[in-house]
C-alpha positions in Angstrom: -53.3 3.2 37.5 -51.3 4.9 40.7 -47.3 5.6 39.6 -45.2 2.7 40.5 -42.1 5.5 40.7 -41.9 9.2 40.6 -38.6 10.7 41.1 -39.7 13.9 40.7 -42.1 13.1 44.3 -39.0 11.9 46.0 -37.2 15.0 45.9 -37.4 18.0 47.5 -39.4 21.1 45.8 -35.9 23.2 45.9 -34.0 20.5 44.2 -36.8 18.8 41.9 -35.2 17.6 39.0 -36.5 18.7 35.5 -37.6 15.2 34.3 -40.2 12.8 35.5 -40.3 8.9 35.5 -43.0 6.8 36.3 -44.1 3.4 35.8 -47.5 2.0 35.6 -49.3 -1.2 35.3 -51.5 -0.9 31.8 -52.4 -4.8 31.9 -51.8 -8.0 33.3 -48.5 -8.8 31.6 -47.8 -4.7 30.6 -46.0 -1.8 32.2 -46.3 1.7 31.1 -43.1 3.6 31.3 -44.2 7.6 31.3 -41.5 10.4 30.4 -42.0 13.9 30.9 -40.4 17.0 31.0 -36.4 17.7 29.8 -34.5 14.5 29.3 -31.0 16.2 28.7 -27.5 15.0 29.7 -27.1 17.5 31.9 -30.0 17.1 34.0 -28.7 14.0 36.0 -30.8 11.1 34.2 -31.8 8.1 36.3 -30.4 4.7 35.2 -32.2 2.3 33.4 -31.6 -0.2 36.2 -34.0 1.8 38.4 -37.1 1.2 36.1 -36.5 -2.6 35.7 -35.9 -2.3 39.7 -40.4 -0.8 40.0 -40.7 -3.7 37.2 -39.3 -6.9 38.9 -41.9 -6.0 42.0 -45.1 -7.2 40.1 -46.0 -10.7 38.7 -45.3 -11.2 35.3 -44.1 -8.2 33.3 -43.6 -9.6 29.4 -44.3 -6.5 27.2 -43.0 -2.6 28.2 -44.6 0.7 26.1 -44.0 4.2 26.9 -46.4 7.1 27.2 -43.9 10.7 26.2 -47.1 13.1 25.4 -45.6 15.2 28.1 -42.0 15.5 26.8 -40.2 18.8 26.4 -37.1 18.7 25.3 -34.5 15.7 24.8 -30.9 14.6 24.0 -28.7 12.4 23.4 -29.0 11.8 26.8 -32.5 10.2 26.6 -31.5 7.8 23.4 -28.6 6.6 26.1 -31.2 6.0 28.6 -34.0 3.9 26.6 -30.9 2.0 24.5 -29.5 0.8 28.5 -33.3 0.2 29.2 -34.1 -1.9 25.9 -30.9 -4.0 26.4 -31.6 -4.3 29.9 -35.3 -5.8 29.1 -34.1 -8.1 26.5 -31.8 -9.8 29.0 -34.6 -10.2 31.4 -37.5 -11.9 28.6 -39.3 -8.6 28.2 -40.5 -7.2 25.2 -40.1 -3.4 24.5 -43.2 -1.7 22.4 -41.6 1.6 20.9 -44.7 2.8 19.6 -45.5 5.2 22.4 -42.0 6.9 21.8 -41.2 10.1 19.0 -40.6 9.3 15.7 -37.2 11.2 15.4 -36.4 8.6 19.0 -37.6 6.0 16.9 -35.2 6.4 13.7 -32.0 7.5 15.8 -32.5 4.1 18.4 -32.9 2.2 14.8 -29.7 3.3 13.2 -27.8 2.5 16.6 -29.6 -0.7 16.8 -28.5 -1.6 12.7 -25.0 -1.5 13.8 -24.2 -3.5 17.2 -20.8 -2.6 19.1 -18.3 -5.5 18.5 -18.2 -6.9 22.9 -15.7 -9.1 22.3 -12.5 -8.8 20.7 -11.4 -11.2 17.2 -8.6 -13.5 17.9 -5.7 -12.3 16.7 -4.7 -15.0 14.2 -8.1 -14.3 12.6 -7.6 -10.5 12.8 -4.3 -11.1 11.1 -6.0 -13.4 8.1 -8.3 -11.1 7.3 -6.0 -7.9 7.2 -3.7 -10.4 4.8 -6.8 -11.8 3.0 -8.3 -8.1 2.3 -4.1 -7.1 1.3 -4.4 -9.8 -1.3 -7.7 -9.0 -2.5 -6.8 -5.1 -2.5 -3.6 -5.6 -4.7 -5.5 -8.2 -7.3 -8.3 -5.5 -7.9 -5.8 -2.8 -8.6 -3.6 -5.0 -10.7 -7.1 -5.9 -12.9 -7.5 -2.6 -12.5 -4.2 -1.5 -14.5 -4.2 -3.9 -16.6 -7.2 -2.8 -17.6 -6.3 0.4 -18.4 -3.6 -0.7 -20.1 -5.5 -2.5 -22.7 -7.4 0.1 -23.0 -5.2 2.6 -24.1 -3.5 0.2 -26.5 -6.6 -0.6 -27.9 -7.4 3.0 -27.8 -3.6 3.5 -30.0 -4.4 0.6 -32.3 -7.7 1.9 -33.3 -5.7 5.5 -34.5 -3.5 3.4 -36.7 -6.8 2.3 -38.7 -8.4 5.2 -38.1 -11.2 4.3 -35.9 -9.9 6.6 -33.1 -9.9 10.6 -33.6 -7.5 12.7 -31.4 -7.9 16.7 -32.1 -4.6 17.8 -33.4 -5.0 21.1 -31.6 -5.4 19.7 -28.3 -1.7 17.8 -29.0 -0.4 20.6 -30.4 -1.2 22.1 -26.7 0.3 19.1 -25.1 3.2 18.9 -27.4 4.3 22.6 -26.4 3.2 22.1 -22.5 5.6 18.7 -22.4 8.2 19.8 -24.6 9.0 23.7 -25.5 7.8 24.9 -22.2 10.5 21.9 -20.4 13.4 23.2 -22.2 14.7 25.9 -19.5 14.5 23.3 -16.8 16.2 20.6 -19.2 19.0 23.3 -20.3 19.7 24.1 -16.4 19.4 20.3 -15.5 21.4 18.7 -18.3 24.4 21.3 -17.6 24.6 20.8 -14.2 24.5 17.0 -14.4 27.8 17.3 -17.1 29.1 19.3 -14.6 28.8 17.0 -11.8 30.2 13.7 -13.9 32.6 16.0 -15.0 33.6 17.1 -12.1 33.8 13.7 -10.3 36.6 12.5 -12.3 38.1 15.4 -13.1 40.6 15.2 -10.0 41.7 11.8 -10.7 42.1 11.7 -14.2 44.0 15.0 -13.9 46.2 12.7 -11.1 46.7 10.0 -13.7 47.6 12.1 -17.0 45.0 11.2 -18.9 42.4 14.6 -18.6 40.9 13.8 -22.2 38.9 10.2 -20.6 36.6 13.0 -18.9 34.8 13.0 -21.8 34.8 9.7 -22.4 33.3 10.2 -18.8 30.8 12.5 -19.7 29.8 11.6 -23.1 29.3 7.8 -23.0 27.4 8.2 -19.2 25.2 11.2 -20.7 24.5 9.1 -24.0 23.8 5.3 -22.7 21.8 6.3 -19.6 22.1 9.2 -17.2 20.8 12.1 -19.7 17.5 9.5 -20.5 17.0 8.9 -16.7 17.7 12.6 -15.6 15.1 13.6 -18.3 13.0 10.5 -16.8 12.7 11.7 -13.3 12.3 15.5 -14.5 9.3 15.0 -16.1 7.7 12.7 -14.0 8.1 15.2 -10.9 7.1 17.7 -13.8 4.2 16.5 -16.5 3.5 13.2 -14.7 2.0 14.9 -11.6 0.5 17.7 -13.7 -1.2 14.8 -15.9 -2.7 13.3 -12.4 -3.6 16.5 -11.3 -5.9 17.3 -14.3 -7.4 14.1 -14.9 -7.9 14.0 -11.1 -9.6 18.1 -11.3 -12.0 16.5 -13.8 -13.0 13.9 -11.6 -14.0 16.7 -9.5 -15.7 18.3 -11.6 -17.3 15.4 -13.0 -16.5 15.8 -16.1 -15.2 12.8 -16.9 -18.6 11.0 -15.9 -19.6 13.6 -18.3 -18.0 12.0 -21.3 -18.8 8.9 -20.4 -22.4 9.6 -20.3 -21.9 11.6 -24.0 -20.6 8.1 -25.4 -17.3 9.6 -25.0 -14.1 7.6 -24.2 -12.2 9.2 -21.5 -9.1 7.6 -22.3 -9.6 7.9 -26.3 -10.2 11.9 -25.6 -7.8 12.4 -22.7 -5.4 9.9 -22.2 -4.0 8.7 -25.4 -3.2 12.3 -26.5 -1.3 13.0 -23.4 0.5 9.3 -23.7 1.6 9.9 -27.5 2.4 13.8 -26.2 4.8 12.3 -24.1 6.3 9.5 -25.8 7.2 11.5 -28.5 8.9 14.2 -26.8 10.6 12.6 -24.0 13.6 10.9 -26.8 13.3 14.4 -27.9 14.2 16.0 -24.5 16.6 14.1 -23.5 18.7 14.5 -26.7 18.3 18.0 -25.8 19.9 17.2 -22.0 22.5 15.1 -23.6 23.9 18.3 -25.5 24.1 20.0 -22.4 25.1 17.8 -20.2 28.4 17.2 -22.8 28.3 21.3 -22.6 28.1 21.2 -18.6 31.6 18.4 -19.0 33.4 20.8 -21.7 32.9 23.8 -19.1 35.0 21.5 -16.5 37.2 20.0 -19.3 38.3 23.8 -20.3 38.4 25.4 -17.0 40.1 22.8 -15.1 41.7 20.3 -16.9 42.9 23.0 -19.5 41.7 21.2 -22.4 40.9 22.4 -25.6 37.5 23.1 -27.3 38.7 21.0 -30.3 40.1 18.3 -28.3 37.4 17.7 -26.0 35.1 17.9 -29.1 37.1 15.4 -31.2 37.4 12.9 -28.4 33.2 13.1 -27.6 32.8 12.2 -31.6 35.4 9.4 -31.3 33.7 8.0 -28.2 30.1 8.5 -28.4 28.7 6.1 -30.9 25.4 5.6 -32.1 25.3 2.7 -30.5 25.1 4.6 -27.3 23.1 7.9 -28.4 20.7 4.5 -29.3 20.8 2.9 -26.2 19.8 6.1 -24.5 16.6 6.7 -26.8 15.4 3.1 -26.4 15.4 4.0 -22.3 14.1 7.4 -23.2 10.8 5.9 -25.0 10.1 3.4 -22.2 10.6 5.9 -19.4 7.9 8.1 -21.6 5.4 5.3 -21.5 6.0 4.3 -18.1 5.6 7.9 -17.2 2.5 9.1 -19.0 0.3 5.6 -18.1 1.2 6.1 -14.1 0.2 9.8 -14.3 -3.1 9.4 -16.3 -3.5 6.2 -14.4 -3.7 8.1 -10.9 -5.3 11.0 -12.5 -8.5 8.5 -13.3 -8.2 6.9 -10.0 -8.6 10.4 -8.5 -11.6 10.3 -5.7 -14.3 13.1 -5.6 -12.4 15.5 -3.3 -9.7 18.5 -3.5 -6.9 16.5 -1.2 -8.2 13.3 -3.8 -5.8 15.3 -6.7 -3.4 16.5 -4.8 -2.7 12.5 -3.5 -3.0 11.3 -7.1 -0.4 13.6 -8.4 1.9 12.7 -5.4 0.9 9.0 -6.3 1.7 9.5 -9.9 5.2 10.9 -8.8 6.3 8.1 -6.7 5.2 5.3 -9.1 6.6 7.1 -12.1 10.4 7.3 -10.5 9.6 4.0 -9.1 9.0 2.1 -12.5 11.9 4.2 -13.9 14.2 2.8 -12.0 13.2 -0.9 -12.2 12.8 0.1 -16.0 16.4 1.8 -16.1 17.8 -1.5 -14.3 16.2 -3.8 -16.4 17.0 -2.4 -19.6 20.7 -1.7 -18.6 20.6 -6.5 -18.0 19.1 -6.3 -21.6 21.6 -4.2 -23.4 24.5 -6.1 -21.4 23.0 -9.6 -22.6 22.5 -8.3 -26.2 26.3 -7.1 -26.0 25.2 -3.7 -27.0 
């Protein structure tokens, strides 16, 4: 069969262009589309249009193949040029036989074929349903998803009360020093400062009024009932909360927590409930030692400004700080410890498989640890005022 088209004949020898086209008639209803030499972006492709042009001269054309034994070289280019020409065909009834075409052509026109570009945009009431719908659906998983874990970990604690569950004692040793003895300089410098700041807040007036001894009625009820538990609180969350995300989320990584599972292992039996209990029971424990401090911090104020006495200040913190209040404080000390070590773990096993995975998981844990803390602190503070504590 003679070439229906040849670009490369229309051309001038000087400016012949490094790719040939030409159609030919291989049946009654068939047309043979051949490709040869470089079919690159940068050589000036035809458009699709032309070839459909040399088609719609002859009767009948149902079925188009392709003949590339002579192709060199191709790019993206080309796939652009056969997608326009296969879209193109389809609109006029005629069938397109990629047999003729190489198979790496084949696989890459397949993959943009599996995935068709959206023409026409979604209304927007439908485009705002489905961005609510997929909110809803989003915020139900992850609340199945923590309570979940919840359960888990208090059936995890339940089963170490009958002795079902095993924890290694050295391991919580570990966690006991790294949540509690190696948080004591930052609780010492923390607790001081925060007596001297309530101290220092009233100081001026009271000093106005006469009555200099109520700063540590200031101090010492505010320390006791809730600021030394919620200072402690947002310490350690900004302190062992994220470096609990950040662990659980390294062994993610590292897939060793797939590990365990895969051992028979529970992750949360092996990793979290250590780390909760670890945390629980030194967080009341912490923030008895801020409290101390914090009275400390108020004395410095009491003696330095006010020009109180050691014994006076000290007699009126006894007189006014009851265990009522020191109680108070360690019941929001023990919540904010939960609260803490189940958001940390929590993000820590919902860490993804990559480095900036952990480092958003232990920012996660931070934020949702102060966040509960607060809704906790407010919360408890209704309680204790209904209870007439």
């Amino acid at each position: 069969m003679t070439p229906a088209n040849s670009a490369g004949a229309a051309t001038a020898p000087a400016e012949r262009p490094p790719w040939e086209l030409s159609v030919e008639r291989a049946g009654p209803e068939t047309c043979l589309v051949r490709l040869a030499g470089s079919w690159r972006l940068r050589d000036h492709l035809p458009r699709a249009s032309e070839v459909l042009g040399q088609l719609g001269s002859g009767p009948g054309v149902r079925r188009l193949g392709f003949d590339t034994t002579q192709l060199r070289a191709w790019d993206t280019g080309l796939l652009t040029f056969l997608r326009h020409l296969t879209e193109e065909s389809e609109k006029a009834g005629i069938d397109v036989d990629d047999d003729g075409l190489p198979m790496e052509v084949k696989r890459l026109l397949a993959l943009a074929s599996a995935a068709p570009m959206q023409t026409t945009p979604e209304p927007a009431g439908l485009l705002w349903l489905g961005r609510v719908s997929a909110s809803v659906f989003a915020a139900g998983a992850g609340a199945i998803e923590v309570l979940a874990f919840i359960g888990e970990v208090w059936a995890a604690f339940a089963g170490l009360l009958t002795g079902k569950v095993r924890i290694r004692w050295f391991q919580f040793a570990l966690l006991v020093e790294e949540v509690g003895a190696r948080a004591l300089p930052i609780t010492t410098l923390i607790g001081i400062l925060i007596g001297i700041i309530l101290a220092f807040g009233g100081a001026l007036q009271l000093q106005q009024l006469g009555v200099q001894i109520f700063v540590a009625d200031v101090v010492g009820v505010a320390v006791a009932q809730e600021v030394g538990a919620l200072m402690t609180a947002i310490l350690l969350a900004g302190r062992t909360g994220a470096a609990f995300a950040a662990q659980l989320g390294s062994m993610q990584v590292k897939e060793e927590i797939d590990a365990l599972t895969t051992a028979g292992i529970s992750p949360v039996q092996f990793l979290v409930l250590p780390r909760v209990l670890a945390l629980v029971l030194m967080t009341p424990v912490l923030t008895i030692y801020a409290d101390l401090f914090a009275m400390l911090g108020g004395g410095l104020v009491a003696i330095t400004i006010l020009d109180l006495s050691v014994t006076a200040y000290v007699v009126r913190l006894v007189q006014v700080v009851s265990i009522s209040d020191v109680g108070m404080g360690l019941v929001r000390a023990s919540v904010f410890g939960v609260l803490i070590a189940m958001a940390g773990c929590l993000r820590g096993m919902q860490s993804g498989r990559s480095a900036s995975s952990v480092g958003l998981a232990a920012t996660s844990a931070v934020v949702t640890s102060i966040v509960l803390t607060i809704i906790a602190d407010g919360l408890l503070s209704v309680i204790f005022h209904v209870l007439r504590l």
